[in-house]
TITOR-266427 format. One line per field, with one value per residue (C-alpha): residue number from 1; x, z, y; residue in one letter. Coordinates in steps of 0.2 Angstrom, whole numbers, plus 5000, padded with zeros to 4 digits. Layout:
i	NUM:...
x	X:...
z	Z:...
y	Y:...
aa	A:...
***
This chain:
i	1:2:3:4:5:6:7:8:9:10:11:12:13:14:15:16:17:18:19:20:21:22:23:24:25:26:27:28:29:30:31:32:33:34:35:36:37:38:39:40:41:42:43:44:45:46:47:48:49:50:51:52:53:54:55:56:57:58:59:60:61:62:63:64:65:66:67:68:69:70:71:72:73:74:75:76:77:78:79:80:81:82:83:84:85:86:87:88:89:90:91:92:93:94:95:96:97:98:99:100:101:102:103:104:105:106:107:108:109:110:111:112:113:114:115:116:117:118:119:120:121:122:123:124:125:126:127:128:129:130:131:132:133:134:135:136:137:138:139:140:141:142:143:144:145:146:147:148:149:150:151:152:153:154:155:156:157:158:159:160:161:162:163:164:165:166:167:168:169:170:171:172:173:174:175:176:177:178:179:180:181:182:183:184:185:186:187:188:189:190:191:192:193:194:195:196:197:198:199:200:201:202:203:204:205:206:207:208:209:210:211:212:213:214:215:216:217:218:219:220:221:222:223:224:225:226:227:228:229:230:231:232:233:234:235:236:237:238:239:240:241:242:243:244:245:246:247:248:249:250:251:252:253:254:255:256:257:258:259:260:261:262:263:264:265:266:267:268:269:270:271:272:273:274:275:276:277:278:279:280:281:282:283:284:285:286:287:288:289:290:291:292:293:294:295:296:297:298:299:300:301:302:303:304:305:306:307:308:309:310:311:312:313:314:315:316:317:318:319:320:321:322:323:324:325:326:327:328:329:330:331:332:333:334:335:336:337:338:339:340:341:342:343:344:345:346:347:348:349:350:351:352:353:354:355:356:357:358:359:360:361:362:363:364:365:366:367:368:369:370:371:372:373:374:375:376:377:378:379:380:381:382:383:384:385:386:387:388:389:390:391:392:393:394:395:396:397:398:399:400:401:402:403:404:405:406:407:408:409:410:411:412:413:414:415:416:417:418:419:420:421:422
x	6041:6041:6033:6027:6040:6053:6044:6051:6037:6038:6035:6019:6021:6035:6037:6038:6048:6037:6032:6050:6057:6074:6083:6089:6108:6104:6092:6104:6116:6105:6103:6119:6123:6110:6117:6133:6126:6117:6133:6145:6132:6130:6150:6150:6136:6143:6161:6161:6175:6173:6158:6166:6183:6194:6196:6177:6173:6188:6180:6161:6168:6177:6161:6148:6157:6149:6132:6131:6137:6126:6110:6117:6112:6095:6091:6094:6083:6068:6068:6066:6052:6060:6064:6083:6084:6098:6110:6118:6121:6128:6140:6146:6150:6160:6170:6176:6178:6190:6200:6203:6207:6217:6229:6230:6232:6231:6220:6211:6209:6201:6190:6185:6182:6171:6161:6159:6155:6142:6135:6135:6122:6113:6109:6103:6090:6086:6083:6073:6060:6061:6059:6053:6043:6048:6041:6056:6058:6058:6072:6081:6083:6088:6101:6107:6108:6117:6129:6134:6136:6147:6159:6160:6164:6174:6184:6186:6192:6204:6209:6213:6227:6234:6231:6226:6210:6192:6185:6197:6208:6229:6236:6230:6235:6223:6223:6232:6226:6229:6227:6226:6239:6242:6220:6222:6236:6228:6212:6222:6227:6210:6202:6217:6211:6196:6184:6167:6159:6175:6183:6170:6167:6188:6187:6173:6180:6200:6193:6185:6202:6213:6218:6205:6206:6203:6187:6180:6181:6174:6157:6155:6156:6145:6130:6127:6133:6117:6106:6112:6108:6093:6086:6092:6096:6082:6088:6086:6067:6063:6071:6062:6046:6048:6047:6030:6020:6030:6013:6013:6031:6031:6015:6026:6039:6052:6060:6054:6064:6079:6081:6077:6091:6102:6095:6100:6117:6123:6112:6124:6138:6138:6133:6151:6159:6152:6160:6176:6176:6176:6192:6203:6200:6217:6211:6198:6202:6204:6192:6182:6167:6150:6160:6146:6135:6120:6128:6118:6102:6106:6111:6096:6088:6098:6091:6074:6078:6084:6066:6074:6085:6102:6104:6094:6103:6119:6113:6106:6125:6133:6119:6124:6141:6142:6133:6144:6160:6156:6152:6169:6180:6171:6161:6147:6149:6150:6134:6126:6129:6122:6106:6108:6111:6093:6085:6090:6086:6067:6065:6065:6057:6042:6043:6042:6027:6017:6019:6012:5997:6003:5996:6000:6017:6025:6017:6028:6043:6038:6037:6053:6062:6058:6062:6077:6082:6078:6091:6105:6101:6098:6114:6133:6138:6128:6131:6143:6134:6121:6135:6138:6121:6120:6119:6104:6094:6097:6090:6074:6069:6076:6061:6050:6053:6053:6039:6026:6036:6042:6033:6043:6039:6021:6024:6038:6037:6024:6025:6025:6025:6028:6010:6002:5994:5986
z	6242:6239:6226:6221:6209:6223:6231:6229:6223:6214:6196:6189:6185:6197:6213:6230:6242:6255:6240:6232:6240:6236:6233:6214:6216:6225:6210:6196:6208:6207:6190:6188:6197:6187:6169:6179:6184:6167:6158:6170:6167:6147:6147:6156:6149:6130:6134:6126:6138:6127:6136:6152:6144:6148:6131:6129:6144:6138:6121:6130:6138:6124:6113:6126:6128:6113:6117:6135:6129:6117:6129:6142:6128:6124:6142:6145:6131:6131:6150:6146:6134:6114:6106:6100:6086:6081:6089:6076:6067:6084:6085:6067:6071:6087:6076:6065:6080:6090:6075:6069:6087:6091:6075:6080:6099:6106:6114:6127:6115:6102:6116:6118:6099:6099:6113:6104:6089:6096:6105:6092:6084:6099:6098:6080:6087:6101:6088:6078:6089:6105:6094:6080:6085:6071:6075:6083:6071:6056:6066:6070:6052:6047:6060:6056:6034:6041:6053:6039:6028:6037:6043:6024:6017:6031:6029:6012:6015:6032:6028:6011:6009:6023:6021:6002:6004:6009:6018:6034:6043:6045:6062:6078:6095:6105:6124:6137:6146:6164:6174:6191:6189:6207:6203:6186:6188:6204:6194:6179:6189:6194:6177:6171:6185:6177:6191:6187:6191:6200:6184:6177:6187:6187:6167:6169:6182:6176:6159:6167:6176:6162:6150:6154:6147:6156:6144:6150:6167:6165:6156:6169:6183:6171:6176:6195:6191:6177:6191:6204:6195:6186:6202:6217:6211:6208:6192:6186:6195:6183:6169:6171:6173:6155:6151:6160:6159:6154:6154:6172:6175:6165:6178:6193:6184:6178:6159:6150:6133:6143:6152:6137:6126:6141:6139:6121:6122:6137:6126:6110:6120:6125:6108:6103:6116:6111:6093:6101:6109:6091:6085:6103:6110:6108:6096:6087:6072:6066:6058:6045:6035:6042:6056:6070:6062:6071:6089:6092:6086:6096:6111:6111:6113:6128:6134:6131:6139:6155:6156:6156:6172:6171:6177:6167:6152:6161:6159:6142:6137:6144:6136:6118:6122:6127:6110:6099:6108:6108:6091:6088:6099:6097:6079:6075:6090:6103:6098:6095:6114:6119:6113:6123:6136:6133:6131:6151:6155:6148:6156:6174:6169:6164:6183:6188:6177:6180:6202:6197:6186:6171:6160:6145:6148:6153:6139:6127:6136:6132:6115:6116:6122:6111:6096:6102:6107:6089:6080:6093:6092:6072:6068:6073:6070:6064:6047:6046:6037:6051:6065:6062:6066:6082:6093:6082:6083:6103:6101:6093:6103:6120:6117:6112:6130:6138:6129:6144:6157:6150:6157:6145:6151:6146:6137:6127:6108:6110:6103:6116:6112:6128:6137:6127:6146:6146
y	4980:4960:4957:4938:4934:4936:4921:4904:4894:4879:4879:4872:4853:4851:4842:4855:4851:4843:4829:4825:4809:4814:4828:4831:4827:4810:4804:4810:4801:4786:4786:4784:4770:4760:4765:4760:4742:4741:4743:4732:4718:4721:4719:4703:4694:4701:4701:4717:4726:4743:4746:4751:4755:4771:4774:4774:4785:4798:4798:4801:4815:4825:4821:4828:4844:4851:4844:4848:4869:4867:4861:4875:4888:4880:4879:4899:4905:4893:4897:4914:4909:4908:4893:4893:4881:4892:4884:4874:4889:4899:4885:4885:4902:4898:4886:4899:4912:4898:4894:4912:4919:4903:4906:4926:4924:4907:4894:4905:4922:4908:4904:4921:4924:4909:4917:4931:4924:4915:4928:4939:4925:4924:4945:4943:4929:4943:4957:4947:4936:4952:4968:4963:4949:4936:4918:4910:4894:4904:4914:4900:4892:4910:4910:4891:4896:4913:4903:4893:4906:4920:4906:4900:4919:4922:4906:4911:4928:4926:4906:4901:4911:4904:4887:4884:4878:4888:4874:4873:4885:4885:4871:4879:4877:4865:4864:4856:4839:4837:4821:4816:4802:4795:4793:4788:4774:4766:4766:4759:4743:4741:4741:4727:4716:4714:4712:4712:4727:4737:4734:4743:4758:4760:4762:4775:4785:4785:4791:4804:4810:4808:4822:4833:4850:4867:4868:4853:4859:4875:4866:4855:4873:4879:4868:4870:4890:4891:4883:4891:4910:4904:4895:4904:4922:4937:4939:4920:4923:4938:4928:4912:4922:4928:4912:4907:4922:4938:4951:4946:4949:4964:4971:4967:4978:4966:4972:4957:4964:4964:4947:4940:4948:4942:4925:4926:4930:4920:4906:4912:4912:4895:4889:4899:4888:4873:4877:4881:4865:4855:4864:4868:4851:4839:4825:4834:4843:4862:4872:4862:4867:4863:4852:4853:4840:4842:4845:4860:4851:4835:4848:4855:4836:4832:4851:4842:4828:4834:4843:4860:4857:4859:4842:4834:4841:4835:4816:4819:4824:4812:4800:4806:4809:4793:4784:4794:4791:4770:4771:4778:4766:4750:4751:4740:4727:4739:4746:4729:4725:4743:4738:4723:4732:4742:4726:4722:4740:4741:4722:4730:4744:4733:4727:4743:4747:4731:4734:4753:4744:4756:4740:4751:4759:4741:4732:4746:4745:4724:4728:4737:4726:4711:4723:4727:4709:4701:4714:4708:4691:4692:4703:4699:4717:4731:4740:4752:4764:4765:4766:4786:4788:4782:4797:4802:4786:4787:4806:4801:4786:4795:4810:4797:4790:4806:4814:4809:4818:4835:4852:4866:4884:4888:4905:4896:4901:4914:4931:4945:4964:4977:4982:4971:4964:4982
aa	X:X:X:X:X:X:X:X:X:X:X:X:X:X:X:X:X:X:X:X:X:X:X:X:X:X:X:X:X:X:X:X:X:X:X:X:X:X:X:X:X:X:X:X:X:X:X:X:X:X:X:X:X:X:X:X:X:X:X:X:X:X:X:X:X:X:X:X:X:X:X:X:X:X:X:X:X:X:X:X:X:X:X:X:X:X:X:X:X:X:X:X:X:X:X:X:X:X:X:X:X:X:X:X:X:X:X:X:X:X:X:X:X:X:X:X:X:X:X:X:X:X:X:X:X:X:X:X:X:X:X:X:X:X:X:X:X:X:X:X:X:X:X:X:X:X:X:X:X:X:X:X:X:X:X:X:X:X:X:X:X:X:X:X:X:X:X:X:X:X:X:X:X:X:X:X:X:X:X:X:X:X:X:X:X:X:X:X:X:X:X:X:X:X:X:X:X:X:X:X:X:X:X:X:X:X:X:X:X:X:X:X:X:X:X:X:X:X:X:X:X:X:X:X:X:X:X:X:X:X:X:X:X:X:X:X:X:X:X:X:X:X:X:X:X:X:X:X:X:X:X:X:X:X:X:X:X:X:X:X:X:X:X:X:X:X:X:X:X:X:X:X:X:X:X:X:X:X:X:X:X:X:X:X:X:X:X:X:X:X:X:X:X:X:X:X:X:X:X:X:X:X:X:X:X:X:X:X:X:X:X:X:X:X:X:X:X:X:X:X:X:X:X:X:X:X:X:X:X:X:X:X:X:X:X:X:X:X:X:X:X:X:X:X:X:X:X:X:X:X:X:X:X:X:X:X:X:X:X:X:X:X:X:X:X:X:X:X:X:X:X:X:X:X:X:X:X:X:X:X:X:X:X:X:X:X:X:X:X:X:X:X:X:X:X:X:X:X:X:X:X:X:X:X:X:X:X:X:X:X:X:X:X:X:X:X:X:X:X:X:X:X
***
């Protein structure tokens, strides 16, 4: 018997099909051709090269990883209807998991441990918010403090008599890069040429096909793979349904207990990988106390961002990715002319708003804009006890920006008890 859940209808708040004027891929395609041009044309007027660099775009990507795993796991338990702000704490956990099982058995059963780990984190949320029916922040902060906590005993107990100190684990394998070198060289001589705006493109692209690690490919799989099982699969139906109104689902017969402890530990799972990729990645370092800084909460802003669409969150990793990893290659400059290249950004975007009357919205993105520009024009370089904090600047003012437009699943956060509906 079909029920109505089996039904592809579009979700309240989103665009049906006969309305959309292009199809999701070709506007994320879009939107990245205009971050492109905005970036191309930031480094010509600034002569800031670092802003289209190899280097840079290499950085972005190995920055990102942990943020867009991170995002992955937010998007599969708010879609199921509880907030994960334990993701922080899921990911500490992965970090200890990846460095432990990559000491014992190598790269890929570190990766496993860290998928564990963090799965294990992702149950416990389960337990607490689904049967017990604890409020879903308060579980989350337990979860984070708990994270933090295990990892640190554990540390203790398994690390520090290998390597003399509690706070970080014994050398560990990392994985293997790979690169499309007949790509990559020909895209080298491209980016030398220095061309304006091929130039550009080259360095973004060859540092998004050299050294790539296995784990990189694998997160960037994971995105159409989550949409395609959560969008196109009766399973990811009956999940998502949770998350809108479960005492409907659970009257059309769908096991609202179950999908969401599912939710949670495919959502813990990918927080564990997230950690893993901090501590197995070549040029990031082995197991540190407390090393995620954030990364989970950040991922869950780019999850945010991206509307709870896989890929929106995809963009929204790359964004922050891409912050953190300029910060890091070109310091306070590089940044300076990034808000530069804001500053050219939120100008067209007042086009846009004054030829949709949005009187309001454009004369914001004004206001904005002039900001922005009187801190480049008013500052040579920025100071460096401000650059670290890039990403988290970008996180604020990006939800500030995107707060207009999000429609999260409407029973999100809510308590839910089975045959409450009666």
């Amino acid at each position: 018997m079909t029920t109505t859940l089996d039904r592809r209808t579009p979700e309240p708040g989103s665009e049906s099909p006969a309305t959309r004027r292009l199809p999701g891929w070709a506007r994320g395609a879009l939107w990245a051709a205009v971050a492109i041009a905005v970036l191309s044309t930031t480094s010509y007027l600034t002569g800031m090269s670092t802003l289209t660099s190899s280097s840079t775009a290499q950085t972005a990507l190995r920055l990102a990883l942990p943020i867009l795993l991170a995002a992955l796991g937010g998007l599969w338990a708010e879609r199921s209807g509880v907030i994960n702000i334990g993701l922080e704490g899921m990911m500490i956990l992965g970090t200890f998991g990846a460095a432990w099982g990559a000491y014992h058995g190598g790269v890929w059963a570190g990766l496993l441990a860290a998928v564990a780990f963090g799965a294990l984190g992702g149950l416990l949320h389960a337990v607490a918010t689904v049967s017990f029916n604890v409020n879903h922040i308060v579980s989350g902060v337990a979860i984070n403090l708990l994270g933090l906590g295990v990892a640190k005993y554990l540390a203790n107990l398994l690390f520090e008599p290998i390597s003399g100190n509690p706070r970080q684990s014994p050398p560990v394998p990392k994985f293997d890069t790979y690169s499309a070198t007949v790509l990559s060289d020909w895209l080298a001589g491209l980016e030398e040429a220095q061309r304006v705006g091929i130039s550009d493109v080259a360095g973004l692209l060859r540092g998004l096909v050299t050294d790539v690690t296995p784990l990189a490919l694998l997160a960037v799989l994971f995105v159409p793979l989550s949409y395609f099982v959560l969008w196109r699969t009766r399973f990811g139906l009956r999940l998502r349904s949770c998350g809108e109104n479960p005492v409907a689902a659970e009257s059309l017969g769908v096991d609202v207990y179950l999908h969401k402890y599912v939710a949670l530990v495919v959502s813990g799972a990918f927080a564990g990988m997230g950690g893993a990729s901090l501590v197995l990645i070549p040029g990031g370092a082995d197991y540190l106390e407390n090393q995620t800084n954030g990364r989970g909460f950040i991922g869950l802003a780019a999850m945010i961002f991206g509307n709870w669409r896989p890929g929106g969150l995809l963009g929204g990793a790359a964004l922050f990715g891409y912050s953190d990893g300029l910060q890091l290659s070109g310091g306070g400059q590089a940044v300076l002319a990034l808000c530069y290249g804001v500053v050219l950004l939120l100008v067209v975007l007042v086009f846009v708003l004054l030829l949709q009357r949005r009187w309001g919205g454009a004369g914001l993105a004004l206001a904005g804009a002039g900001a922005l520009y009187y801190v480049y024009w008013a500052n040579d370089e920025l100071p460096r006890d401000l650059i670290p904090y890039t990403p988290h600047f970008v996180t604020i003012i990006v939800l500030a920006v995107a707060a207009q437009r999000l429609r999260p699943p409407k029973a999100i956060g809510a308590r839910y008890r089975r045959g409450e509906g009666g």
